[in-house]
BALOBA-1460 file (C-alpha; in Angstrom, 3 decimals):
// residues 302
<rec num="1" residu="x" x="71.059" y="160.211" z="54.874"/>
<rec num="2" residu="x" x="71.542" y="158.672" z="58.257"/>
<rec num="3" residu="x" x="75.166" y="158.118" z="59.893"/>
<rec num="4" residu="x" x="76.462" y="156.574" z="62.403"/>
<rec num="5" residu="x" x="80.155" y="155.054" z="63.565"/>
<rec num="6" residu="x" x="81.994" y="152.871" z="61.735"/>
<rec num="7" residu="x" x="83.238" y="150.871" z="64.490"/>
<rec num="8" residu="x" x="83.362" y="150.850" z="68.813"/>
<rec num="9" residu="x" x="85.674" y="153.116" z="70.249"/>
<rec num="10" residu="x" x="86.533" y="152.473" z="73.962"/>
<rec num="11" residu="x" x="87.737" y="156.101" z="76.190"/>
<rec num="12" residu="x" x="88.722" y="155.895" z="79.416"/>
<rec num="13" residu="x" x="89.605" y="158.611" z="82.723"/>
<rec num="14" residu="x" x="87.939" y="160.325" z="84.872"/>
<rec num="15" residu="x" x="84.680" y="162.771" z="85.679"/>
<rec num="16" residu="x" x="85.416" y="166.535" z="86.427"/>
<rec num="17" residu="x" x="83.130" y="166.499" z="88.797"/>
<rec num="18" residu="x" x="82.482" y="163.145" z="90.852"/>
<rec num="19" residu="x" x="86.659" y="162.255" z="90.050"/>
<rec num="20" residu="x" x="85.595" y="158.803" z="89.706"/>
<rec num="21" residu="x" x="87.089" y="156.347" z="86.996"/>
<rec num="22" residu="x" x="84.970" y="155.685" z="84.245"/>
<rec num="23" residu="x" x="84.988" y="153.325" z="81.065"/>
<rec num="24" residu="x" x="83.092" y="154.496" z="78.216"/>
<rec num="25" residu="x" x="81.924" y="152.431" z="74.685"/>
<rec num="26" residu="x" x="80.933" y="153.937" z="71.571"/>
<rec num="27" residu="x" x="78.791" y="151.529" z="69.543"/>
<rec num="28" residu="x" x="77.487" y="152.280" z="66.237"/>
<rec num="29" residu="x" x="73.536" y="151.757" z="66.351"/>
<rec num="30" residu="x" x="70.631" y="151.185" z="64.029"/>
<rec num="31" residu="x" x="69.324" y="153.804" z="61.961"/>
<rec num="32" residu="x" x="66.298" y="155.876" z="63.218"/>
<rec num="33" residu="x" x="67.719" y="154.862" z="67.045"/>
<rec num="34" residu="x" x="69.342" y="158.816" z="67.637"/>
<rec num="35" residu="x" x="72.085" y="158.543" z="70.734"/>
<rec num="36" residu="x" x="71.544" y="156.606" z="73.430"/>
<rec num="37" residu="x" x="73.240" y="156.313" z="77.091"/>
<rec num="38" residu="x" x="73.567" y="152.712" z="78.780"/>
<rec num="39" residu="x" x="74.350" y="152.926" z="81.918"/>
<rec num="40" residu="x" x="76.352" y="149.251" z="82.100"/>
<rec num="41" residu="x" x="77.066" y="149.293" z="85.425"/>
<rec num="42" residu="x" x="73.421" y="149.306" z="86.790"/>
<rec num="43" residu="x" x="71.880" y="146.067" z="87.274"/>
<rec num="44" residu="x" x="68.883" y="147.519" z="84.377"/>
<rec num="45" residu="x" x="71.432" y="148.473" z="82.139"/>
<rec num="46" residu="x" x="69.519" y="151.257" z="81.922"/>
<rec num="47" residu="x" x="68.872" y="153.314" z="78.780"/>
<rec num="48" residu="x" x="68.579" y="157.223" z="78.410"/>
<rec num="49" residu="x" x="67.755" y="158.928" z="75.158"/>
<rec num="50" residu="x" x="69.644" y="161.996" z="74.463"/>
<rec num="51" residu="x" x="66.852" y="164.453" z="74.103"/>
<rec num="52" residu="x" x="66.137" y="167.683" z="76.029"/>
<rec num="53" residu="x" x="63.124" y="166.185" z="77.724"/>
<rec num="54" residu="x" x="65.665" y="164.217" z="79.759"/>
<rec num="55" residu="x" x="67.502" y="166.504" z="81.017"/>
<rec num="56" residu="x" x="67.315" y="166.415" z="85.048"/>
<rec num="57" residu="x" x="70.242" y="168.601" z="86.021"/>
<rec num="58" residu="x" x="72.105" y="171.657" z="84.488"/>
<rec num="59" residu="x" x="74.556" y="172.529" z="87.399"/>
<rec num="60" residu="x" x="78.016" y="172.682" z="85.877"/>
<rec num="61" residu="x" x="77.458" y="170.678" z="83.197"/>
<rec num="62" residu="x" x="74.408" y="168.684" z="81.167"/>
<rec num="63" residu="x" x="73.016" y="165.536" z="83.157"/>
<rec num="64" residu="x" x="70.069" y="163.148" z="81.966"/>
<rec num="65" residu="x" x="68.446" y="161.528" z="83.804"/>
<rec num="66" residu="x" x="66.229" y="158.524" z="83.340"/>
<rec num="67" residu="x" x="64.293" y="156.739" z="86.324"/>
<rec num="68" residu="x" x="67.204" y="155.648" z="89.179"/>
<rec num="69" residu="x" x="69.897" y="156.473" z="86.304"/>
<rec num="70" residu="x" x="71.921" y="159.237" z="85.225"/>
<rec num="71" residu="x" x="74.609" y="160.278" z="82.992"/>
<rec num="72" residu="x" x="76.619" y="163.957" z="83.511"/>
<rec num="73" residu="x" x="78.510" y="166.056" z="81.672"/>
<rec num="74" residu="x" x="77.727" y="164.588" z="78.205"/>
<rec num="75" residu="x" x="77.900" y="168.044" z="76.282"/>
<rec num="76" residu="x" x="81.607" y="167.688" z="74.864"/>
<rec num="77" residu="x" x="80.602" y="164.098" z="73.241"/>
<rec num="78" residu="x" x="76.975" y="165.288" z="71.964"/>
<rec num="79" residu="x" x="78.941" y="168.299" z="70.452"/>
<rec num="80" residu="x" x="81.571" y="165.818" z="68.866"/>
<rec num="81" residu="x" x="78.578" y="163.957" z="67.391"/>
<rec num="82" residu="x" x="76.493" y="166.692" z="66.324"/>
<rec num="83" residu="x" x="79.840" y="168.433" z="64.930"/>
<rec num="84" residu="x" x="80.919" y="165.132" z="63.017"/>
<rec num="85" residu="x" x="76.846" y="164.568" z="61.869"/>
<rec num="86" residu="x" x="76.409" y="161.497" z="63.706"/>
<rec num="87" residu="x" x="72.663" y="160.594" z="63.926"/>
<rec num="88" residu="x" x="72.859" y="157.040" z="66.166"/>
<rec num="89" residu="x" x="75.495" y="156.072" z="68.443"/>
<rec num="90" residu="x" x="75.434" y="153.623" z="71.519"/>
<rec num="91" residu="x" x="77.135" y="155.185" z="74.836"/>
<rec num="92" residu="x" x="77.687" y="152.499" z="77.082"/>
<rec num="93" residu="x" x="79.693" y="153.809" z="80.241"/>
<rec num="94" residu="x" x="80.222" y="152.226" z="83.861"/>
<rec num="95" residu="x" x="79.734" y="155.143" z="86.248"/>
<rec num="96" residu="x" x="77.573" y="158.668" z="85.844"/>
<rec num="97" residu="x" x="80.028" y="160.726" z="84.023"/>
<rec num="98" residu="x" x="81.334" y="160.909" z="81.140"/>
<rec num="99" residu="x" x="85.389" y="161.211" z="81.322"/>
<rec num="100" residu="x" x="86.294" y="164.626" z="81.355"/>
<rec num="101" residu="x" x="89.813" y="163.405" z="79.041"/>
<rec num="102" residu="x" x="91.484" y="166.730" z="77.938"/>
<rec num="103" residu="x" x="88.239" y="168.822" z="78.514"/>
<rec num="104" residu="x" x="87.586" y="169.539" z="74.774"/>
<rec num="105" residu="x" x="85.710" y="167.130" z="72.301"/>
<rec num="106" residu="x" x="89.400" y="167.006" z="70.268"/>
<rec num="107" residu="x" x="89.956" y="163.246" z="71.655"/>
<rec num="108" residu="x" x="86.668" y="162.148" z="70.354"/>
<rec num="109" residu="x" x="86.914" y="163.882" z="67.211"/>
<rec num="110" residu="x" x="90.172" y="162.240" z="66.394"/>
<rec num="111" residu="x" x="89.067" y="159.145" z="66.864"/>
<rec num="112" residu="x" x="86.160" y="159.170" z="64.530"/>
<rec num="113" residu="x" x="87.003" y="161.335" z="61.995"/>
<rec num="114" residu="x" x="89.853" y="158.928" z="60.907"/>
<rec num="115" residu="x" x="87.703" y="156.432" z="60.227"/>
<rec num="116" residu="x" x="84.847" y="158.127" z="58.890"/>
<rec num="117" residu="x" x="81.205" y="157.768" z="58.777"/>
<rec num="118" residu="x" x="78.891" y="154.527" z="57.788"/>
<rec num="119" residu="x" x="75.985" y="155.984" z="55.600"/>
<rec num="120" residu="x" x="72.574" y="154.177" z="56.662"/>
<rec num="121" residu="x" x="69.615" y="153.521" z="54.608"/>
<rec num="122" residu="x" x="67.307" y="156.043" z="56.170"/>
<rec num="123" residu="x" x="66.981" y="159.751" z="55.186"/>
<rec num="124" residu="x" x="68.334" y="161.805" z="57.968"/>
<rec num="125" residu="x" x="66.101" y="164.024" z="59.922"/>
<rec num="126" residu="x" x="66.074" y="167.655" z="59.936"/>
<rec num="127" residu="x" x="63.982" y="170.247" z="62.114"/>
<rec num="128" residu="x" x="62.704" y="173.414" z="60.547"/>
<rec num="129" residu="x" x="61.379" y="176.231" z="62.770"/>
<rec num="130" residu="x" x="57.701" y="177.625" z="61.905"/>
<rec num="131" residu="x" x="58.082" y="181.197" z="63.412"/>
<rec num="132" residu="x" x="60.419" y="183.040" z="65.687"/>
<rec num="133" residu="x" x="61.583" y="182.485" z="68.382"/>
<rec num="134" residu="x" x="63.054" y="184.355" z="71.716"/>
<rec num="135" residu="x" x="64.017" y="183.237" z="75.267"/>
<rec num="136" residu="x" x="65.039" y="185.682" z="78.050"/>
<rec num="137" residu="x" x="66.298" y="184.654" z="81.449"/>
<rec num="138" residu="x" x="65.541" y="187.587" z="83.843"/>
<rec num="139" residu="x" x="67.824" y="186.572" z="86.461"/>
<rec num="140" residu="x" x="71.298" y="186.137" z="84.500"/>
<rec num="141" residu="x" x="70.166" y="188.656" z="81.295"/>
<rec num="142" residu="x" x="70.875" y="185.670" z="78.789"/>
<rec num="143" residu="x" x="69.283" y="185.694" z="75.919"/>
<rec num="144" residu="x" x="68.400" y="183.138" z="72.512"/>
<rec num="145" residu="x" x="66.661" y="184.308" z="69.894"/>
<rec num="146" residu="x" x="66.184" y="181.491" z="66.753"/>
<rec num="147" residu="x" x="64.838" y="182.730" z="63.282"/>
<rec num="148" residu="x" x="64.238" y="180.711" z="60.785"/>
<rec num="149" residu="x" x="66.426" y="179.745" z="58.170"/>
<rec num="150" residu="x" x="67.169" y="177.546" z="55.261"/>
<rec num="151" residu="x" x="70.969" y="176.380" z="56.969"/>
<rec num="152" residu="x" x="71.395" y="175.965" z="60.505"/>
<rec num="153" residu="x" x="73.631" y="178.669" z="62.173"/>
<rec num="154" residu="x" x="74.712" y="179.581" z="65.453"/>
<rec num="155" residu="x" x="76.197" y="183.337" z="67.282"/>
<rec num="156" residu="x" x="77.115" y="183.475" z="70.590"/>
<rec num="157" residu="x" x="78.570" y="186.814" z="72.543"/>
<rec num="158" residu="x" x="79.752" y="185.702" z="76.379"/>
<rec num="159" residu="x" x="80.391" y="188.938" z="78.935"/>
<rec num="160" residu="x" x="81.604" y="187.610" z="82.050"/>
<rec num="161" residu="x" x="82.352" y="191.205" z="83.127"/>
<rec num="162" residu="x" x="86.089" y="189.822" z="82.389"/>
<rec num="163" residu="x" x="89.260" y="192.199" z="82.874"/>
<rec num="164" residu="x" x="90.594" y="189.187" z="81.023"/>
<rec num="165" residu="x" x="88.562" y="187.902" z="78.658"/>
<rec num="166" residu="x" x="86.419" y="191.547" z="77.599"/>
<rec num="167" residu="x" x="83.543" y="190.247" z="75.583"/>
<rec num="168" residu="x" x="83.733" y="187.407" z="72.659"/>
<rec num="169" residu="x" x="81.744" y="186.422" z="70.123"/>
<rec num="170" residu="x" x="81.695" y="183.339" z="67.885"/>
<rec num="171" residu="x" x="79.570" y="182.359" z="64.793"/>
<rec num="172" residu="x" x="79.288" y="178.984" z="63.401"/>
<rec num="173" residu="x" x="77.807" y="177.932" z="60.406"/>
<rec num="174" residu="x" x="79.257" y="175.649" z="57.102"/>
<rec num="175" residu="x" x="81.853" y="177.612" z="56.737"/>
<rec num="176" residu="x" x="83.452" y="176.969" z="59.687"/>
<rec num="177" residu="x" x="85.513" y="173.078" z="60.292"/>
<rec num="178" residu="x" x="84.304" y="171.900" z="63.581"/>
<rec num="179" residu="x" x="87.174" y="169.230" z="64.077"/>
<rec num="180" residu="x" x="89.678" y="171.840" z="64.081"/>
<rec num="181" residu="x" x="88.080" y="175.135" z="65.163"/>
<rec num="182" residu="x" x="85.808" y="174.131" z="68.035"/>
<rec num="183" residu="x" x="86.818" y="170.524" z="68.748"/>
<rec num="184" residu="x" x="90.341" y="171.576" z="70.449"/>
<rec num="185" residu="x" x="88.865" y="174.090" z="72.780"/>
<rec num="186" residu="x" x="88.860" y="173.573" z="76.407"/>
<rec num="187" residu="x" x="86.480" y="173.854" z="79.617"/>
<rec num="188" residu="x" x="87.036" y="176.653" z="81.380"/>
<rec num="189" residu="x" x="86.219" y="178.271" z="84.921"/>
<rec num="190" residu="x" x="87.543" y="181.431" z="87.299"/>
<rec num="191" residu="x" x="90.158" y="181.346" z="90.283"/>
<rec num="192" residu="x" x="87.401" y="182.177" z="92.491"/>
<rec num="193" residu="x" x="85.111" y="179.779" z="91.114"/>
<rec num="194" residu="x" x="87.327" y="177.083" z="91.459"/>
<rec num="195" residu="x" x="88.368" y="177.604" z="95.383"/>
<rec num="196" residu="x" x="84.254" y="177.850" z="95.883"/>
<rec num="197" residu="x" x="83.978" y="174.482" z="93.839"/>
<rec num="198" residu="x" x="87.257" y="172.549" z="95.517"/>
<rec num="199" residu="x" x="85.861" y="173.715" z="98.988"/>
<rec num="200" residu="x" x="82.249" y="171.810" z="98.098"/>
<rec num="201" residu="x" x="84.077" y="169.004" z="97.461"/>
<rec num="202" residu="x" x="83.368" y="169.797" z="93.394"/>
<rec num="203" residu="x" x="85.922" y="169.168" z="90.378"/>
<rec num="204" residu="x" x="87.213" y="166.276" z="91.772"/>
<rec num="205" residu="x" x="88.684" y="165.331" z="88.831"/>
<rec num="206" residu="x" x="89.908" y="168.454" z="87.308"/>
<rec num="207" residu="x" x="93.915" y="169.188" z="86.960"/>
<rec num="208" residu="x" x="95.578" y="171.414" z="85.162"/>
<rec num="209" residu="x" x="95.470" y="169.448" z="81.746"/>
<rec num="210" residu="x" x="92.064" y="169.664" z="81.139"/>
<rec num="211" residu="x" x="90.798" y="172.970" z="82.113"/>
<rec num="212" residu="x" x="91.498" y="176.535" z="81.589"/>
<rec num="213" residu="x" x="91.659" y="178.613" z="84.748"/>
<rec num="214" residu="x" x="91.032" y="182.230" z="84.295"/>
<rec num="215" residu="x" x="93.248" y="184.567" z="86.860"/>
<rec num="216" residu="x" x="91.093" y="187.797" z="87.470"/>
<rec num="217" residu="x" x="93.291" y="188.655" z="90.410"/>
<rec num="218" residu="x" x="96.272" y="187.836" z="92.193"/>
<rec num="219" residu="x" x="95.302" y="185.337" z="95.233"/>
<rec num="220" residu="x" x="96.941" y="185.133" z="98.276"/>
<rec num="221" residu="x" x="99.506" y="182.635" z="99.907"/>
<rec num="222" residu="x" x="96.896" y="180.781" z="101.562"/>
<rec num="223" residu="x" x="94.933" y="180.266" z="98.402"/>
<rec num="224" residu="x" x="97.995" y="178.651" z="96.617"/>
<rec num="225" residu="x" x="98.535" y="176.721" z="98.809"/>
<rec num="226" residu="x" x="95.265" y="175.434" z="98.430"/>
<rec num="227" residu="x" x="95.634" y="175.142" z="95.079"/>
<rec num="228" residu="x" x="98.904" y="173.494" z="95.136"/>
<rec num="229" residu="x" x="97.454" y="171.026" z="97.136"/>
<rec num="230" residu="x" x="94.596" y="170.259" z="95.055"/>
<rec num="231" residu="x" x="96.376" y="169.895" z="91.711"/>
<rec num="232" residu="x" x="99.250" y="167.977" z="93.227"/>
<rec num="233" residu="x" x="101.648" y="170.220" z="92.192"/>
<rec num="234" residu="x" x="104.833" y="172.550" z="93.664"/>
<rec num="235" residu="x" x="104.736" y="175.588" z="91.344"/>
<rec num="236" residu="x" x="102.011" y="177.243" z="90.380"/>
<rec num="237" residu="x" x="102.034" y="180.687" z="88.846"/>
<rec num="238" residu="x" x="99.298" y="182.919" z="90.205"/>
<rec num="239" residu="x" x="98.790" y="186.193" z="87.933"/>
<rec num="240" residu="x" x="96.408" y="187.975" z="86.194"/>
<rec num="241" residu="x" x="95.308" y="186.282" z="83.135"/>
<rec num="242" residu="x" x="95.667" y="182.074" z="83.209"/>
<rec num="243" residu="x" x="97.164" y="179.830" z="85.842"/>
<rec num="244" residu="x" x="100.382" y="178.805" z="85.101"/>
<rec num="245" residu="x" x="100.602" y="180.834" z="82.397"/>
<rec num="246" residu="x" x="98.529" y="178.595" z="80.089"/>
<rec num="247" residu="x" x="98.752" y="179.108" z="76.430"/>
<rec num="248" residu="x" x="95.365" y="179.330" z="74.617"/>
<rec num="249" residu="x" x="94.750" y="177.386" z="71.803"/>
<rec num="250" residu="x" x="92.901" y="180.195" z="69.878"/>
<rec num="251" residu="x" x="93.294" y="183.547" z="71.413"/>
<rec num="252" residu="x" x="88.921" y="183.191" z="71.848"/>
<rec num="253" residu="x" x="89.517" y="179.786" z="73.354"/>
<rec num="254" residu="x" x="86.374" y="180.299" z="76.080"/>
<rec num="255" residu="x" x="83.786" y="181.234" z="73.480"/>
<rec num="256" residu="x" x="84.417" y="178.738" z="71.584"/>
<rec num="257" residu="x" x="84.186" y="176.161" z="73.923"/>
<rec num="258" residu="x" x="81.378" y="177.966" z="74.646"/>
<rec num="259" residu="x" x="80.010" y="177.266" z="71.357"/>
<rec num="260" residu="x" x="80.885" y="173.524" z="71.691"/>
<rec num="261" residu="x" x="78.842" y="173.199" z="74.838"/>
<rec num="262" residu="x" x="76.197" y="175.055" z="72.801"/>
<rec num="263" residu="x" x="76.096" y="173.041" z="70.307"/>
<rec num="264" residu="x" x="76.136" y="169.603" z="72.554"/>
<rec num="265" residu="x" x="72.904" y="171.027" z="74.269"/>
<rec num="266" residu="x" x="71.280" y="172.407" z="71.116"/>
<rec num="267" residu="x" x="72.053" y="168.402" z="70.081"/>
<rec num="268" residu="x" x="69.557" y="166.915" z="72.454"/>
<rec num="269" residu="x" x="66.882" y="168.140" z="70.251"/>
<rec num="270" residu="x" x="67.361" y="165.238" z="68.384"/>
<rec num="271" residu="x" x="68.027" y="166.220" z="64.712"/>
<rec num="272" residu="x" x="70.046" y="169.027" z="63.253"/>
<rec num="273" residu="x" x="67.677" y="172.460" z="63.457"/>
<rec num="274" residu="x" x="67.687" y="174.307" z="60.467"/>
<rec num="275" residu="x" x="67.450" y="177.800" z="61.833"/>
<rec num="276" residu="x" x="69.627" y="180.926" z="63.059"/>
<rec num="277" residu="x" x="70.437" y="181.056" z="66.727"/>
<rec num="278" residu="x" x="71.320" y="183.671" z="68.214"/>
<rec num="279" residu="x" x="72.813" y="183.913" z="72.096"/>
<rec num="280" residu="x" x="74.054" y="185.990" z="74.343"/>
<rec num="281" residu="x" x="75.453" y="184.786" z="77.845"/>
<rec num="282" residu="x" x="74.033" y="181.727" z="77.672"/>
<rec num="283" residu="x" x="74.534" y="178.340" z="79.436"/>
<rec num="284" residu="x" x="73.457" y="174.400" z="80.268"/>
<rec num="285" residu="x" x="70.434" y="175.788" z="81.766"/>
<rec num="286" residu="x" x="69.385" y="178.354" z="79.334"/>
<rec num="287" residu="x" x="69.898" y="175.695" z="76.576"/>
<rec num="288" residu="x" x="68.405" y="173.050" z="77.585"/>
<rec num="289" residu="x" x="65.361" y="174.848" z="78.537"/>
<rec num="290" residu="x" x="64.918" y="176.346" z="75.480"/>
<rec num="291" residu="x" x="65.421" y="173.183" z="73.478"/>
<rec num="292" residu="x" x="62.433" y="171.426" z="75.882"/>
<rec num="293" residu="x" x="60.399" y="174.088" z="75.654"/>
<rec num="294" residu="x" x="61.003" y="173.611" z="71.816"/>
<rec num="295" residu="x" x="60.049" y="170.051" z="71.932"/>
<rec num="296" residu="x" x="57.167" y="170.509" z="73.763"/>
<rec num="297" residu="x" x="55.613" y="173.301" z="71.176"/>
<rec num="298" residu="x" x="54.102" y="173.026" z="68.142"/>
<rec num="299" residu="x" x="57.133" y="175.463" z="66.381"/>
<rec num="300" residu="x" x="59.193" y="172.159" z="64.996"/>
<rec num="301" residu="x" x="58.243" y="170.445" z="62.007"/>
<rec num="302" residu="x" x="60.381" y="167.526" z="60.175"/>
């Protein structure tokens, strides 16, 4: 059957990117209504379904986009609702991204999952794929491949040509508890990635409680200086392996959070997919295109 929230939950903070303060409402909805974005500060208090056809930006995170509106960075909470099975859900949220919070889906998770689900009188609806099917990006090598399959599963391998990290690879399927095994993990980026980004005028809102900073090589006095800067802070450790010496929730912290963004995108195809998926170095873009390009076939069936 259908689910959705038991009761509103209110979250507030701020957006990685834009660094602006946000309120955000989650509001249980009808059944058959899927998860929808209300953009309450906009004089239309305008609406965006969260499907893949929507999608209008992939550049550091997952953005719809509807008409004038838009809503970024919503792939930790579509993960959190996918990982919980929520079918419908109301997001009602003053500004156009969704608060970064401790850059994991754990806060929304918690929140829920205490109170449960509210079954709905409508049998829930589930995607099965008719044949094969592979994607290939030929500029970044990433690849999904989906077979079909009586239970949905996901693998994903990530090589960021790491010193660091090496290669990881993840699978999730029923076995695994989202709440604690992919919920907790946090968004991640490079040293050198994050000077490019903070010298855009990017990450606005990030700090060094909700992201994961990966050290590849020492940098030099004027970078941390920079950096100290930026985060606000008068120590900072700067070595090869995590800033400040973070400790990693799970030693394979970045492909699973990999997998939660993976399964936030895979989300916006609007029902669970009963099929294997399998991925290598994939991302937003890669995703999302592949779940459009889904949508827009004739491979899906109820």
């Amino acid at each position: 059957m259908q689910h959705t929230i038991k009761q509103s939950y209110k979250f507030s903070g701020k957006g990685l990117h834009s660094g602006r303060a946000v309120n955000m409402t989650l509001l249980p909805a009808p059944a058959g209504s899927g998860i929808v974005f209300c953009r309450s500060d906009l004089a239309s208090n305008a609406r965006i379904a969260a499907l893949a056809t929507n999608v209008g930006s992939t550049a550091r995170s997952t953005t719809l986009t509807c008409k004038e509106a838009s809503v970024s960075t919503i792939e930790h909470l579509m993960s959190a609702a996918a990982g919980l099975g929520i079918d419908n859900m109301l997001v009602e949220l003053d500004a156009e991204e969704v608060p970064i919070l401790d850059g994991s889906a754990l806060p929304y998770v918690r929140a829920i999952a205490a109170d449960g689900l509210k079954e709905q009188d409508a049998a829930r609806k589930v995607l099965s794929l008719q044949k094969a099917f592979h994607y290939e990006d030929p500029d970044s090598g990433a690849t999904i491949d989906i077979l079909p399959a009586g239970e949905p599963s996901m693998k994903l391998t990530v090589d960021f040509n790491s010193k660091v990290l090496g290669v990881q690879s993840f699978t999730y399927d029923s076995s695994i508890d989202y709440a604690s095994q992919i919920a907790p993990c946090r968004t991640f980026c490079f040293l050198h990635e994050l000077e490019y980004l903070i010298g855009k005028g990017l990450v606005r809102g990030g700090d060094m409680d909700n992201a994961i900073v990966i050290v590849e090589h020492p940098a030099s006095e004027e970078s941390v200086a920079r950096l100290k800067a930026f985060f606000g802070i008068l120590e900072l450790e700067v070595r090869q392996g995590y800033l400040n010496n973070l400790q990693l929730h799970f030693p394979d912290e970045i492909v699973r959070h990999k997998m939660l963004d993976m399964i936030g995108d895979f989300a916006l195809l609007g029902a669970p997919l009963k099929g294997t998926i399998i991925a290598s170095k994939t991302g937003h873009r890669i995703n999302t295109t592949v779940c459009k390009t889904l949508l827009e076939s004739n491979l899906l069936k109820p």
